[in-house]
C-alpha positions as CSV (number, residue, x, y, z in Angstrom):
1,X,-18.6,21.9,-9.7
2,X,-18.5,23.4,-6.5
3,X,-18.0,21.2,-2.9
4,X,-21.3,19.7,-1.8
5,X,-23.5,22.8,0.0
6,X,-24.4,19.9,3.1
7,X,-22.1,21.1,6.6
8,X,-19.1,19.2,6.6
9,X,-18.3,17.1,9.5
10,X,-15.2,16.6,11.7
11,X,-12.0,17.5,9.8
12,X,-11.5,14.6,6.8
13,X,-15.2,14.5,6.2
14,X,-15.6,17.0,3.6
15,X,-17.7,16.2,0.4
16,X,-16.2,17.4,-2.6
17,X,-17.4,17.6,-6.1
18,X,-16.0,13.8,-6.7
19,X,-17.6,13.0,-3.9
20,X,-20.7,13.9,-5.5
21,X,-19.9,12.3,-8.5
22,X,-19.5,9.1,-6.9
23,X,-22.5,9.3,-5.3
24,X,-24.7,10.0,-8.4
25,X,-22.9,6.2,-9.8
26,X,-24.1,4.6,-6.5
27,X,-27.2,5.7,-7.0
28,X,-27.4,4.7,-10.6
29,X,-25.9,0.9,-9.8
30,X,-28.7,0.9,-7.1
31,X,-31.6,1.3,-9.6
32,X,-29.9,-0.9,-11.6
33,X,-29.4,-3.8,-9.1
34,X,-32.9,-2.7,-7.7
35,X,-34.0,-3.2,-11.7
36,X,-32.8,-6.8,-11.5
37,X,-35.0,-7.6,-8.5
38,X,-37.9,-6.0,-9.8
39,X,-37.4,-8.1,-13.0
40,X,-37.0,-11.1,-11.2
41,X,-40.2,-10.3,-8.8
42,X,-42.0,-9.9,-12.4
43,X,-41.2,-13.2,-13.8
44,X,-41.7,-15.3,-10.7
45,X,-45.3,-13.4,-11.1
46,X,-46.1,-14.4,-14.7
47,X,-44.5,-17.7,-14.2
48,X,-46.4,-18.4,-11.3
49,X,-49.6,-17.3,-13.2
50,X,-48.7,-19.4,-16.2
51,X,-47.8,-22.4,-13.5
52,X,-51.3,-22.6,-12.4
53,X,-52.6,-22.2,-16.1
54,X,-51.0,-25.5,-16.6
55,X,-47.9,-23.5,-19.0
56,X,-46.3,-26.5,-19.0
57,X,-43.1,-27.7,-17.5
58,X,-41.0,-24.7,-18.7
59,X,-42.8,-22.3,-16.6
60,X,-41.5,-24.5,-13.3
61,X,-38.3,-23.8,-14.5
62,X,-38.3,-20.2,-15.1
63,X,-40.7,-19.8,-12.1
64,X,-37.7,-21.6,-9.4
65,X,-35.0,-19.5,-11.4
66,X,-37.4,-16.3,-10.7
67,X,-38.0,-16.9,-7.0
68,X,-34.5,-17.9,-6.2
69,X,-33.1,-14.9,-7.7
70,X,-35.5,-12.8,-5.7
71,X,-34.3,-14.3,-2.5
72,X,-30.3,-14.1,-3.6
73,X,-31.3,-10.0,-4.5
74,X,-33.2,-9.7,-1.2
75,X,-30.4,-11.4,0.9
76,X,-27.3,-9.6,-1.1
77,X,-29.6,-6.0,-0.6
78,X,-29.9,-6.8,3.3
79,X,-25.5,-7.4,3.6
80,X,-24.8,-4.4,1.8
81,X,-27.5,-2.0,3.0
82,X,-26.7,-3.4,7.0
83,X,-23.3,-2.1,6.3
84,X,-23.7,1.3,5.9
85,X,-27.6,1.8,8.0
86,X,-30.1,-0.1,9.4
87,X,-32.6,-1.8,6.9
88,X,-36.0,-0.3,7.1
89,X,-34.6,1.4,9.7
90,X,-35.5,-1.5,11.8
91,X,-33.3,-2.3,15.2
92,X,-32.0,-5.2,13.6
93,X,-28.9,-6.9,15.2
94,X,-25.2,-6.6,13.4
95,X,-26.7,-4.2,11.0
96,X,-25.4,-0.3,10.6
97,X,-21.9,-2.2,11.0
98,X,-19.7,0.8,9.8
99,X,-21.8,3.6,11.6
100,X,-21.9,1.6,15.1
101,X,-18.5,0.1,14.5
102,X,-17.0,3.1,13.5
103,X,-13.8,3.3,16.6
104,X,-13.1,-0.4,16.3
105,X,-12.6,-0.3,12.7
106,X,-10.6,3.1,13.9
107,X,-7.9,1.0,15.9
108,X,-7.8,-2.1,14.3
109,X,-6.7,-0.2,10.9
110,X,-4.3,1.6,13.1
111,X,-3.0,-1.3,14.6
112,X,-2.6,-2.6,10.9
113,X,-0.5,-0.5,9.3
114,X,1.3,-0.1,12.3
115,X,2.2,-3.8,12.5
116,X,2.3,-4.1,8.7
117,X,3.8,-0.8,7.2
118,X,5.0,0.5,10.3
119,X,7.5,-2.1,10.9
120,X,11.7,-1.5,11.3
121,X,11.8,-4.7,8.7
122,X,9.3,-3.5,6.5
123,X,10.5,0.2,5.9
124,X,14.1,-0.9,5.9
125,X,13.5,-3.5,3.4
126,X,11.2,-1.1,1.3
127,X,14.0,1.9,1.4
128,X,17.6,-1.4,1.0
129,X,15.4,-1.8,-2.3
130,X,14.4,1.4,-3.6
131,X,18.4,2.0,-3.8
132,X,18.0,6.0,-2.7
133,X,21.4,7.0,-2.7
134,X,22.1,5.8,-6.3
135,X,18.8,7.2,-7.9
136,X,19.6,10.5,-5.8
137,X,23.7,10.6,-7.5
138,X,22.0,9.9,-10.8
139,X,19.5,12.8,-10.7
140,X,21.9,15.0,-9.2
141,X,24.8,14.8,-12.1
142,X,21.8,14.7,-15.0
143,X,21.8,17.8,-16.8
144,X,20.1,20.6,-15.1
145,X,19.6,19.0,-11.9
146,X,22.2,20.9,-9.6
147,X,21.3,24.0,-11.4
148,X,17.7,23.4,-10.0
149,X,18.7,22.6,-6.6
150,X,21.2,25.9,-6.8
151,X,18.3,28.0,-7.7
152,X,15.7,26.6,-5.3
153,X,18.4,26.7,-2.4
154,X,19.3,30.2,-3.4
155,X,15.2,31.2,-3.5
156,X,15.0,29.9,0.2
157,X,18.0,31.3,1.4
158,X,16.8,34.7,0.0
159,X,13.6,34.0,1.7
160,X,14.9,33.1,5.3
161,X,16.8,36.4,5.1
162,X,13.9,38.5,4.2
163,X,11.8,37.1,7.0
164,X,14.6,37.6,9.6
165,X,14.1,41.5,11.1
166,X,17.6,42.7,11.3
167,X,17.5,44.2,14.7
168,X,16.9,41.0,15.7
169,X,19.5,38.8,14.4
170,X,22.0,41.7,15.1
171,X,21.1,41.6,18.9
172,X,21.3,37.8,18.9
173,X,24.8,38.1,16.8
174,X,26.2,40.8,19.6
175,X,25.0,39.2,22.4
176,X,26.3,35.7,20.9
177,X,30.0,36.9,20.0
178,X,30.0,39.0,23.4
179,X,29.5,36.2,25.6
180,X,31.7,34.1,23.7
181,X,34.4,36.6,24.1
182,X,33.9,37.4,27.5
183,X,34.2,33.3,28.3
184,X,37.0,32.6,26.1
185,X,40.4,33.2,28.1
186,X,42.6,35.3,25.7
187,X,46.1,36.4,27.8
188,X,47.3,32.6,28.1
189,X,46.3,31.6,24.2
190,X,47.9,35.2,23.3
191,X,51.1,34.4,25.8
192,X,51.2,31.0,24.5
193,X,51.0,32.2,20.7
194,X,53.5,35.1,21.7
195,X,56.0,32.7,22.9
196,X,56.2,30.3,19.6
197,X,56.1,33.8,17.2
198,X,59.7,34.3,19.4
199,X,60.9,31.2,19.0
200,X,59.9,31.4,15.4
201,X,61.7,35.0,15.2
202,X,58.3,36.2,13.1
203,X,58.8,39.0,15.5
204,X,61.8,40.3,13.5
205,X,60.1,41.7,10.9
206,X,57.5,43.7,12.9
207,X,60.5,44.9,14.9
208,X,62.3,45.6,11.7
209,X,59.5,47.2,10.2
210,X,59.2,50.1,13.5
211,X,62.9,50.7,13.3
212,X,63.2,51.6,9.7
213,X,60.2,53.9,10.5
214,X,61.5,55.2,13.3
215,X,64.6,56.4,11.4
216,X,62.7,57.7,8.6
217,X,60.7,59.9,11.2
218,X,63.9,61.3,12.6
219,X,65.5,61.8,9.0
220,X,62.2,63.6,8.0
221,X,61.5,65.5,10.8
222,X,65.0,66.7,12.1
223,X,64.0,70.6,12.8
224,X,61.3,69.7,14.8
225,X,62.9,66.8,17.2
226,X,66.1,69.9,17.5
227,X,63.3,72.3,18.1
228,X,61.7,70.2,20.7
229,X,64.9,69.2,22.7
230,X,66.0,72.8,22.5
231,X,63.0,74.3,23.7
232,X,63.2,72.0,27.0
233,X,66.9,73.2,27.9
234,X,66.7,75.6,31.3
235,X,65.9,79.2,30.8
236,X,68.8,80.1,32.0
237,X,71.2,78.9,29.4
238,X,72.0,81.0,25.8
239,X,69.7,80.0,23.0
240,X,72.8,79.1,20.5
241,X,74.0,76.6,23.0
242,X,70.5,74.9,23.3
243,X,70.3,74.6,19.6
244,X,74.1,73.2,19.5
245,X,72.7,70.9,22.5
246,X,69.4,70.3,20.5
247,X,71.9,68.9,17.2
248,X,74.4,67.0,19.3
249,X,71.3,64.9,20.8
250,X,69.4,64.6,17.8
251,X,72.6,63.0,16.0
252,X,73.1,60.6,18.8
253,X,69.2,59.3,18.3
254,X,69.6,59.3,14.7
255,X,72.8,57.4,14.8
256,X,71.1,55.4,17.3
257,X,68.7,53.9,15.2
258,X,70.9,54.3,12.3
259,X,72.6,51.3,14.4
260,X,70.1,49.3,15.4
261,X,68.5,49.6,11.9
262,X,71.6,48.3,10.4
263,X,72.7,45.8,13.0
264,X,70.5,42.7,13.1
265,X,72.2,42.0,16.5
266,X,72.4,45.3,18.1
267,X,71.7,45.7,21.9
268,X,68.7,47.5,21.4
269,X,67.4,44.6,19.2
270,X,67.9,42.3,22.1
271,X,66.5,44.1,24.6
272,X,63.0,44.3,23.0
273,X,63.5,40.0,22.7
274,X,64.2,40.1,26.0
275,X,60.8,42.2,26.6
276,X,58.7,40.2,24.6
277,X,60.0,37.4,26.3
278,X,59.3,38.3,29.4
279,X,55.7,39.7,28.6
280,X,54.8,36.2,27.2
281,X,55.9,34.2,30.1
282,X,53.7,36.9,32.1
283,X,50.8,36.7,30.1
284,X,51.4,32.8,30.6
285,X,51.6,32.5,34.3
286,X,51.5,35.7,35.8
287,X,48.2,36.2,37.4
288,X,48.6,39.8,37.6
289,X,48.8,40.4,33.9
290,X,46.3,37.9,32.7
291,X,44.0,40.1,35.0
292,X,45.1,43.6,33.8
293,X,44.7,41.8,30.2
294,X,41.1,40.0,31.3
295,X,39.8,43.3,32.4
296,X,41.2,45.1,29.4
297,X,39.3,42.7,27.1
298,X,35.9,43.4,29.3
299,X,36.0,46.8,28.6
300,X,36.8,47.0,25.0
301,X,33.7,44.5,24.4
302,X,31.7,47.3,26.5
303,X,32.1,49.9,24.7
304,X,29.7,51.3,22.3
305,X,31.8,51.5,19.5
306,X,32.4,47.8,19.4
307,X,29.3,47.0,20.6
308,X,27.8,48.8,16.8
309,X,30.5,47.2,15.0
310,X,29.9,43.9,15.7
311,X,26.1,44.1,15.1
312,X,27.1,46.0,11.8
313,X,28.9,43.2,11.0
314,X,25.3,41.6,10.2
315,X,24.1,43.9,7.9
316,X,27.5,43.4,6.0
317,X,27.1,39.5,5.7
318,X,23.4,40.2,4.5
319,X,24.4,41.8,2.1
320,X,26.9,40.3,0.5
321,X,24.9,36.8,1.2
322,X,22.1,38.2,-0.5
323,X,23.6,39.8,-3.8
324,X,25.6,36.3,-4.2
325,X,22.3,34.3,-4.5
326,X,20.8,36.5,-6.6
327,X,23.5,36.8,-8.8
328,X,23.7,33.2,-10.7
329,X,27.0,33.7,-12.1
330,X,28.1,34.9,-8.2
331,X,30.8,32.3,-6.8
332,X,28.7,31.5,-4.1
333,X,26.3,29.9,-6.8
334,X,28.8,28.8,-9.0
335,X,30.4,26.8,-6.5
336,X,27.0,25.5,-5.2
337,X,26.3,24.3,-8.7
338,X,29.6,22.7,-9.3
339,X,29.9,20.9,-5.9
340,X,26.4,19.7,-6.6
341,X,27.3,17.9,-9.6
342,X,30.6,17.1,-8.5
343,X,28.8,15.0,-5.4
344,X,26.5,13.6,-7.9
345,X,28.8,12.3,-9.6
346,X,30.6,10.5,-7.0
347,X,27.3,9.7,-5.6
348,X,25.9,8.0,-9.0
349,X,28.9,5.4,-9.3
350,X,30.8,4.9,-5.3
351,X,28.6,2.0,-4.2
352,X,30.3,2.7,-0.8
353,X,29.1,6.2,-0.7
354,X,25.9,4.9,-1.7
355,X,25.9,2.5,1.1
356,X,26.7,5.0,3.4
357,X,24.1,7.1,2.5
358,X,21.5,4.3,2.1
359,X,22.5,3.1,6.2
360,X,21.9,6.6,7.4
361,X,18.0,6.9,5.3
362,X,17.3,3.6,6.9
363,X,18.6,4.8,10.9
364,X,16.4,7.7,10.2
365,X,14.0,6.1,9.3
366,X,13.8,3.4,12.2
367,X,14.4,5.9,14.6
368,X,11.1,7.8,13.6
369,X,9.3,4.3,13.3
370,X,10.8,3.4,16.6
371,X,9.7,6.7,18.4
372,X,6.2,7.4,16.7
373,X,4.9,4.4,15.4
374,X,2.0,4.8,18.7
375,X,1.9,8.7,17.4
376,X,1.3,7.9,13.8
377,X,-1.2,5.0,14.6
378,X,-3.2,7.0,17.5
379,X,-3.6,9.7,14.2
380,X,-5.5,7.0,12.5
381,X,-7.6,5.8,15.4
382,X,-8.2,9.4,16.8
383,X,-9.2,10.9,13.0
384,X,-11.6,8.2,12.8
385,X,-13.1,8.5,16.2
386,X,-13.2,11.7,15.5
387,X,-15.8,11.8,12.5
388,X,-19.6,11.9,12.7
389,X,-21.0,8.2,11.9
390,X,-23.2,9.3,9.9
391,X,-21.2,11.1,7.4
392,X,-18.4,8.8,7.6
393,X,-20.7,6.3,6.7
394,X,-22.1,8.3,3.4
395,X,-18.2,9.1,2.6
396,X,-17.4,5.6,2.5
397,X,-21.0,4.4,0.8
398,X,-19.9,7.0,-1.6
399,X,-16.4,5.8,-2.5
400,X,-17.1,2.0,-2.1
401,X,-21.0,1.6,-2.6
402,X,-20.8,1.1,-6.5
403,X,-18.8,-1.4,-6.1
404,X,-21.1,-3.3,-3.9
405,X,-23.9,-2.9,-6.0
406,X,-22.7,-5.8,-8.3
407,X,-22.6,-7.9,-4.9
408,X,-27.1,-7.5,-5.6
409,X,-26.8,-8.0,-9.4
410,X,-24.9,-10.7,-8.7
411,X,-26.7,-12.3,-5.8
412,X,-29.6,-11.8,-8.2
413,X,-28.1,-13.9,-11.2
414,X,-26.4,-16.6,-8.8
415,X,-29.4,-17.2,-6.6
416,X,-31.6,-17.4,-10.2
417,X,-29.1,-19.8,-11.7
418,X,-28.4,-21.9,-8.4
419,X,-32.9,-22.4,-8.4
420,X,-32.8,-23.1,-11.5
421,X,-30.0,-25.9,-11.0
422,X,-31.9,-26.9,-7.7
423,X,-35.2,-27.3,-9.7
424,X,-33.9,-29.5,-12.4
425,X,-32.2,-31.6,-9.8
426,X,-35.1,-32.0,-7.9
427,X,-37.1,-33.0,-11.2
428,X,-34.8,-34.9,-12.6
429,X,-34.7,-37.2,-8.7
């Protein structure tokens, strides 16, 4: 059935198709309770009638029970209807309570579940028992469970990516690594790394490494470095004796690093220690260098070319980022999954852990109750302001009204049994 066709009020005064449901009960439990009175009104009739016909006793009876349940279905119709409207539509006072009294009932049910559920005690107490950290281990190592949470991560993750636009998050990564460079001071961290690389001798290698190459370049390329040497001899001098000049020179460089090559303590060797030593206590404390190496760093981060690789770098992590959390044997979800289960497990049976976990639920928790309790409360007082009186009132009649119907079929029964039990007393006196 389709939401009630009348304009909804304020927002949270909508009628829906229960709604209307509800409302065809109250109207049904209103005829009935109505029914009652009407059958009561009949019988105080005939009694009365037979009364005066001289009926006999029984008709007294039945005649008291008859009139007192017409008063007790009078006087219950009169509290319920004064709830909800005015009876007759007559100005009577302390009637239409709800409609009139719609902002004070408003607050005051703000102001009790903010005393009442809203307290530090109460949602402390309510979370100590409800043991969270150990129902959360013990679903999280069941079977299936960190698969679930794998896939649902992976499904936002995959989402949050899609929404980003790439040209945005790659001018938020450039600018972000840029200005993190161009803060961070690097000649005294590379001076100071430098210097223990030294004392370390993990320099040795590198310098071993360009040595061996070095030699290997002359061995392979012996024509041309004799070409080259020749070639720069003065004009003036015979061309034999420049190439004999050219050979003599390029065995001295070849035997050259032949030596220093073959001789871990070769004078050469320690002269590039002696360098590098030098060139790290510089980069240290020399405020010469560290600005040469400062500026240096500046504009390497302004070129272009870095500039496009570190936004590239973006598109890279994308992805990669992306295909793993598609991908549900990927290691990225494999090792999700496993760490998952792996904290479940621990989770399920460390009571500490659980503890832990528990104390930090329940800090949350009073720091939100702490710092909008007035928040949460004013949403209750404000949404009720908020709706038309009217329609409030019908919404409530609606979900409440049937059940205040029996308060008249009662009111009816009681008031008929309590004049009966007046009349007999009064006889029997």
């Amino acid at each position: 059935m389709p939401e009630d066709s009348r304009p909804a009020g304020p927002p949270g005064v909508r009628y829906t198709a229960s709604d209307e449901v509800k409302r065809r009960g109250v109207r049904r439990m209103k005829a009935i309770a109505t029914g009652f009175l009407l059958v009561a009104t009949l019988v105080y009739v005939l009694t009365s009638w037979a009364v005066r016909s001289g009926a006999g006793s029984w008709a007294g009876y039945v005649q008291a029970a008859a009139e007192a349940g017409m008063v007790g279905a009078l006087a219950d119709w009169f509290a319920v209807t004064a709830l909800f409207r005015r009876p007759l539509g007559l100005p009577i006072p302390h009637t239409a309570i709800i409609p009139t009294k719609k902002d004070v009932f408003g607050r005051s049910l703000g102001q009790f579940v903010g005393e009442n559920f809203l307290s530090v005690e109460v949602v402390r107490g309510r979370l100590r028992g409800l043991g969270v950290g150990r129902r959360l281990g013990e679903w999280l190592s069941a079977p299936g469970s960190a698969e679930r949470v794998t896939r649902e991560a992976s499904a936002a993750l995959r989402g949050a990516l899609a929404v980003l636009r790439d040209e945005d998050v790659q001018a938020v990564v450039g600018e972000a690594v840029t200005r993190r460079a161009a803060e961070q001071q690097i000649a005294q961290p590379i001076g100071r790394m430098l210097g223990r690389i030294l004392d370390e001798g993990g320099h040795r290698g590198v310098v071993d490494l360009c040595v061996v190459r070095a030699h290997d370049w002359l061995v392979e390329h012996d024509e041309s470095v004799i070409r080259t040497i020749s070639e720069e001899a003065p004009g003036w001098t015979p061309r034999f004796i420049d190439h004999k000049i050219g050979e003599r020179v390029y065995r001295e460089l070849l035997r050259f690093a032949t030596d220093v090559r073959d001789d871990p303590d070769h004078a050469a060797r320690g002269a590039v220690d002696s360098f590098l030593e030098d060139f790290a206590e510089e980069l240290r404390s020399d405020p010469d260098t560290i600005a040469r190496v400062e500026q240096a760093k500046a504009d390497l981060l302004g070129r272009s070319e870095v500039q496009d690789l570190i936004a590239s770098a973006w598109s890279a992590i994308r992805g990669m980022v992306l295909d793993a959390a598609e991908d549900e044997e990927s290691q990225l979800r494999v090792r999700l999954r496993d760490g998952i289960r792996s904290f479940g497990k621990r989770l399920a049976t460390d009571q500490r852990m659980q503890a832990k976990l528990d104390g930090w639920l329940e800090d949350a928790a009073e720091y939100v109750v702490d710092t909008y309790r007035d928040e949460i409360t004013s949403l209750i007082s404000d949404t009720v302001a908020g709706w038309d009186a009217d329609e409030a009132s019908r919404k409530i009649e609606a979900n409440v009204g049937r059940d205040l119907q029996f308060i008249r079929i009662n009111g009816t029964v009681v008031g008929a049994l309590a004049g009966l039990l007046i009349h007999t007393v009064s006889a029997l006196v």
